[in-house]
N, C-alpha and C positions, 0 to 999 in steps of 0.2 A: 632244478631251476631256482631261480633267485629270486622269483614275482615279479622279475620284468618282462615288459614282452619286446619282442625283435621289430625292428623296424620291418622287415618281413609282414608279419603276423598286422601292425598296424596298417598297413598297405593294402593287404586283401582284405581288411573291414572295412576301412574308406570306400574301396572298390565296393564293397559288395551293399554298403550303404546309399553310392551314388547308384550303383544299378537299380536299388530299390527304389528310390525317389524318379528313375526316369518311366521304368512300368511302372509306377502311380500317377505317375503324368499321363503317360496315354492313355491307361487302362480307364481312370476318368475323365480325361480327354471322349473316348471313345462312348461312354455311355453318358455322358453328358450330350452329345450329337444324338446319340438313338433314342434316350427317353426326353430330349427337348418335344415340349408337346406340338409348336410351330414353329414357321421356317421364322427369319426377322422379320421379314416383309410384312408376314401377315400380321404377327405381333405390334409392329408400329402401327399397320392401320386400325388395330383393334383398338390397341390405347389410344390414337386420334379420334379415332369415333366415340370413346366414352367420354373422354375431355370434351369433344365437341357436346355430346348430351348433357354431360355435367355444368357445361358454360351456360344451356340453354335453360336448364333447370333452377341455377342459380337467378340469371335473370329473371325468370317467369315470377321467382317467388320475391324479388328483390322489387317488381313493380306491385305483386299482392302488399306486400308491408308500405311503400308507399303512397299505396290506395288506399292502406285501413290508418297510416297515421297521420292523412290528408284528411279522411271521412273524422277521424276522433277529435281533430282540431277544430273540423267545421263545427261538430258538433262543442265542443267544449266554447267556443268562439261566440254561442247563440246561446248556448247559457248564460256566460257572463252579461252580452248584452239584454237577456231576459231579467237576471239578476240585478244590473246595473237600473234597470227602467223601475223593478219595483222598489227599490233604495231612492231611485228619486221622486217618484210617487209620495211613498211612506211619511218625505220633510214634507 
């Protein structure tokens, strides 16, 4: 032989490459369905319920910061006018 190969010879490798690419398809095909832990269904409502928690949690803590940069102003707010009184006291 010459180191070529036969179009023959090329042909049953393509073949025998597309065979292998189609049982890799199924074969993880197939175990991708039996080790999926849930069906979609329940998986969507899982992930809806933790968005939903996670929405509510963000809120809760979005009126706590609210609440403490409201409380920090009132307070900052009563100092200066406490400061402001003894500045005009002082003239």
């Amino acid at each position: 032989m010459n180191g070529r190969r036969s179009d023959k010879d090329s042909g049953s490798r393509f073949s025998t490459f597309l065979t292998g690419c189609f049982t890799g398809a199924i074969v993880g095909g197939l175990l991708g369905v039996m080790l999926a832990p849930l069906w979609g269904e329940i998986t969507r409502r899982k992930v809806t319920r933790g968005a939903g928690a996670t929405k509510d949690k963000a809120a809760a803590t979005k009126d706590q910061v609210v609440e403490a940069v409201e409380q920090q102003m009132e307070s900052m707010k009563e100092k200066r006018e406490t400061d402001d009184a003894d500045q005009a006291t002082d003239h």
